[in-house]
C-alpha positions as MATLAB code, in Angstrom:
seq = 'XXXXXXXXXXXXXXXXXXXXXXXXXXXXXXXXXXXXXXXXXXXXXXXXXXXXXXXXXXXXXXXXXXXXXXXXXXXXXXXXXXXXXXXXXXXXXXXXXXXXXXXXXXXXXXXXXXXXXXXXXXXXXXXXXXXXXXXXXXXXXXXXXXXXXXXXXXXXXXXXXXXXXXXXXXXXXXXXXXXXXXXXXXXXXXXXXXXXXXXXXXXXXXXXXXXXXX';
ca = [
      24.925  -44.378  -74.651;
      23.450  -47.879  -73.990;
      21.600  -49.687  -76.862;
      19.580  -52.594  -76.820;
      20.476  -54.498  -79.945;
      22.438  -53.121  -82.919;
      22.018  -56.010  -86.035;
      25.323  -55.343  -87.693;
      24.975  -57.290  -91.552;
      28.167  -60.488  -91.259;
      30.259  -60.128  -93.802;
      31.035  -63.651  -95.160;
      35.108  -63.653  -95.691;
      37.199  -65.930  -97.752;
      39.643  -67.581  -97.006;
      42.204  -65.211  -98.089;
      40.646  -62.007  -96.691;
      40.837  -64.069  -93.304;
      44.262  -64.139  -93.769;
      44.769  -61.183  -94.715;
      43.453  -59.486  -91.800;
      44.973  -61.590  -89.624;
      48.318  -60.411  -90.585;
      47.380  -56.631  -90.478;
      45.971  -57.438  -87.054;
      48.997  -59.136  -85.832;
      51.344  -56.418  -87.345;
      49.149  -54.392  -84.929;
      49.222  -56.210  -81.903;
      51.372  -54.659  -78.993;
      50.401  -57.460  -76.238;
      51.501  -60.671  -77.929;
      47.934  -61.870  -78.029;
      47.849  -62.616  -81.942;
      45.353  -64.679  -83.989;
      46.349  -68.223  -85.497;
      45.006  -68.930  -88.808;
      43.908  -73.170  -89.017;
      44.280  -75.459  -92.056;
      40.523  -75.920  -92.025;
      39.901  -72.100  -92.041;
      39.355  -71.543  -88.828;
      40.879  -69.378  -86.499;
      41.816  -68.445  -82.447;
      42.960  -65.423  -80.440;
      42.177  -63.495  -77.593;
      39.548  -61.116  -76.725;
      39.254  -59.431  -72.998;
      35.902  -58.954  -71.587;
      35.542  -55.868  -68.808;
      33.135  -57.479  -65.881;
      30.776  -54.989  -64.810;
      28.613  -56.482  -62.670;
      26.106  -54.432  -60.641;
      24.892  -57.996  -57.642;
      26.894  -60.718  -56.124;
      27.887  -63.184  -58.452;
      27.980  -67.038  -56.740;
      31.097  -68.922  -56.935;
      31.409  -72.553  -56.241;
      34.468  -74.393  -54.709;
      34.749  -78.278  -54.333;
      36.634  -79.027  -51.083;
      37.665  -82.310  -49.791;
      38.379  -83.411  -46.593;
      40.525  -86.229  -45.475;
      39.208  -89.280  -46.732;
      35.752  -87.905  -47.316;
      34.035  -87.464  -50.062;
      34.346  -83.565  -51.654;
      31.903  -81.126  -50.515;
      30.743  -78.401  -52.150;
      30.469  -74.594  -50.928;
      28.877  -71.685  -52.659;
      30.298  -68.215  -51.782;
      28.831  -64.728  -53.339;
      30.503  -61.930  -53.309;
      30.948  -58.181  -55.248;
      33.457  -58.551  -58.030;
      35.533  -55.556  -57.908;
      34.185  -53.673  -60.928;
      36.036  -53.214  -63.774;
      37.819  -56.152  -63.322;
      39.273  -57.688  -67.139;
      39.470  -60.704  -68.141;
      41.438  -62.793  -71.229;
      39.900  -66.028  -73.359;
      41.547  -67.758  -75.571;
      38.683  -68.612  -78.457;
      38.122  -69.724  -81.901;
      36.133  -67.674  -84.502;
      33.175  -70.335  -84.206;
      32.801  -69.720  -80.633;
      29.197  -67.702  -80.460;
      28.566  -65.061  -77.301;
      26.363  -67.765  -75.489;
      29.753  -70.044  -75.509;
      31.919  -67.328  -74.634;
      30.196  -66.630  -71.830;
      29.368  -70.194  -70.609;
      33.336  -70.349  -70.843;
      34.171  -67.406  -68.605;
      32.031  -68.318  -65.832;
      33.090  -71.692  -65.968;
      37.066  -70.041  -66.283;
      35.765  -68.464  -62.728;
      34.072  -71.764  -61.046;
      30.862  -68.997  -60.765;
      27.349  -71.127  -60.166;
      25.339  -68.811  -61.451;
      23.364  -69.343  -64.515;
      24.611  -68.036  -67.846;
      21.112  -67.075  -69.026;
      21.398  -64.362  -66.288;
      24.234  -62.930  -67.967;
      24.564  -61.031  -71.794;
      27.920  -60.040  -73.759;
      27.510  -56.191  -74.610;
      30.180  -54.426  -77.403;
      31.484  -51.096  -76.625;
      32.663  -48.873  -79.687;
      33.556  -45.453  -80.806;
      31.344  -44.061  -83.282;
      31.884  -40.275  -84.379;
      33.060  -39.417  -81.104;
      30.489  -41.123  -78.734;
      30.739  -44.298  -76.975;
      27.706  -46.723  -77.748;
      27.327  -50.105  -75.459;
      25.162  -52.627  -77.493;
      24.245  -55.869  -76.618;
      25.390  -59.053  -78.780;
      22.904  -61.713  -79.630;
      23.916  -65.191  -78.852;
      24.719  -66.461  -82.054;
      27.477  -63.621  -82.725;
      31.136  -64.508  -82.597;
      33.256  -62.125  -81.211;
      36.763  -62.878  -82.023;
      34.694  -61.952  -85.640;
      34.060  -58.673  -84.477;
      37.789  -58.435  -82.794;
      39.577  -59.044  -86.028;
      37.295  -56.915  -87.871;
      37.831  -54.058  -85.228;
      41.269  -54.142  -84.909;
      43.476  -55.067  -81.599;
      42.885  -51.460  -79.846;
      40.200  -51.522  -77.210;
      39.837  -48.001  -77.762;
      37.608  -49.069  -80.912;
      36.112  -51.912  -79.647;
      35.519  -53.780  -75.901;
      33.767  -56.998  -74.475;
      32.162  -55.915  -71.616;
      29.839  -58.715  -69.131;
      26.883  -57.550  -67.803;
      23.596  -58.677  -66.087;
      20.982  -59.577  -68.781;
      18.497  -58.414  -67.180;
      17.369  -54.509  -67.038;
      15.493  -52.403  -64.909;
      13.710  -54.179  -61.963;
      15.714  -57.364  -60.732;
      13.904  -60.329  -61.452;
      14.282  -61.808  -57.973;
      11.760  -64.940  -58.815;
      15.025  -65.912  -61.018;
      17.916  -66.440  -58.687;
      17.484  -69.793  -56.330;
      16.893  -70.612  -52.509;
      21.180  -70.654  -51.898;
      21.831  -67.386  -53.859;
      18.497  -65.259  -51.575;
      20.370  -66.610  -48.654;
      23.469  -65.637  -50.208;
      22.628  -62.144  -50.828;
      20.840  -61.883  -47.543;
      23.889  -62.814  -45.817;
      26.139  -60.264  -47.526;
      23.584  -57.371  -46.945;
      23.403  -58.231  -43.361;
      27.024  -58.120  -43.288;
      27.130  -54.828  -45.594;
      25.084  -53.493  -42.597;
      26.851  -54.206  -39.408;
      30.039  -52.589  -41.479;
      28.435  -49.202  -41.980;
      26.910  -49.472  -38.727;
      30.925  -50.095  -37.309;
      31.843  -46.729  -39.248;
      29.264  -44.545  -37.671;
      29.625  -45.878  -34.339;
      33.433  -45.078  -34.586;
      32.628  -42.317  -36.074;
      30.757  -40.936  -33.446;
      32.703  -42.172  -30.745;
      35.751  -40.109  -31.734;
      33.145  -37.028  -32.198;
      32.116  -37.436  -28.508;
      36.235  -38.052  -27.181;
      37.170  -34.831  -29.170;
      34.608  -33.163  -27.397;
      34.958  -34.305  -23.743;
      38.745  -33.526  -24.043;
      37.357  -30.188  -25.205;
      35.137  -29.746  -22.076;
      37.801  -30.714  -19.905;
      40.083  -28.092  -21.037;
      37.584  -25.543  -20.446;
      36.511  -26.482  -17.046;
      40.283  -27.021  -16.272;
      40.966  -24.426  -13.185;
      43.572  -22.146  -15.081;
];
């Protein structure tokens, strides 16, 4: 059950409940990926955010040739979906950061604004996906959660819903996506040719048998 925006009230913890709950959530932890509590009050750990990703996402590499100067090249391509991925964050990070900071983690060009950070919980035995606002922090939510994904996952999505806003992506990433369809094309076009080609060898060794003189 998707849902657009769930306001959840933030409960304001001391100091003391902080660090409390960080030790119950380390005591929990069966990856290593604990929390560290800071002098000033602040503190890091690890959340994993699920991709799933529905278009091509546009990742940038910066080359360099011999003495030249570095060039860069854009490549889009299908994350596989499902793929997870680990940050290491600090309880002031907000969703707009965390965000900035995987695509960044992933050299990927495209602009954050295109993406949004949804949470995924169990709730009396049904699984609702809401979508965080930017100012959120969600190593907040993980330490209020608990460790277990079960109860609560990060998962990356496209911001936008419904019809794709097309006026929104750039010259580079059209081409881009162009490019791949083409290519997406000539492969199924590949499969039903061989397809059909073994089709019609199956059946001329058939007709051969039959007019065979016995």
């Amino acid at each position: 059950k998707d849902v657009q925006k769930e306001r959840e009230p933030h409960v304001y913890l001391s100091k003391e409940e902080v660090k409390e709950k960080i030790q119950s959530y380390n005591s929990s932890v069966t990856d290593k990926l604990k929390m560290t509590l800071n002098a000033n009050g602040i503190y890091t750990g690890f959340i994993k955010v699920q991709m799933e990703l529905c278009r091509p996402i546009t990742v940038q590499s910066s080359q360099s040739q011999g003495g030249c100067a570095p060039s860069n090249k854009e490549t889009a391509f299908y994350l596989p979906d499902g793929c997870v991925n680990t940050l290491h964050i600090s309880s002031t990070n907000t969703v707009r950061e965390v965000i900035e900071a995987l695509l960044k983690k992933f050299f990927v060009a495209d602009n954050p604004a295109k993406f949004a950070l949804y949470k995924r919980c169990h709730k009396e035995d049904q699984v609702y996906t809401c979508k965080l606002s930017d100012r959120e922090h969600p190593l907040y939510l993980r330490l209020v959660a608990g460790p277990k994904t079960e109860m609560l996952s990060f998962v990356l999505r496209e911001h936008e819903t419904g019809e794709v806003m097309w006026e929104a992506f750039s010259i580079p990433e059209l081409q881009n996506f162009l490019r791949i369809l083409d290519k997406e094309e000539n492969d199924q076009l590949q499969i039903l040719k061989n397809r059909y080609a073994a089709y019609r060898g199956k059946l001329e060794e058939a007709l051969q048998g039959v007019l065979k003189p016995g």
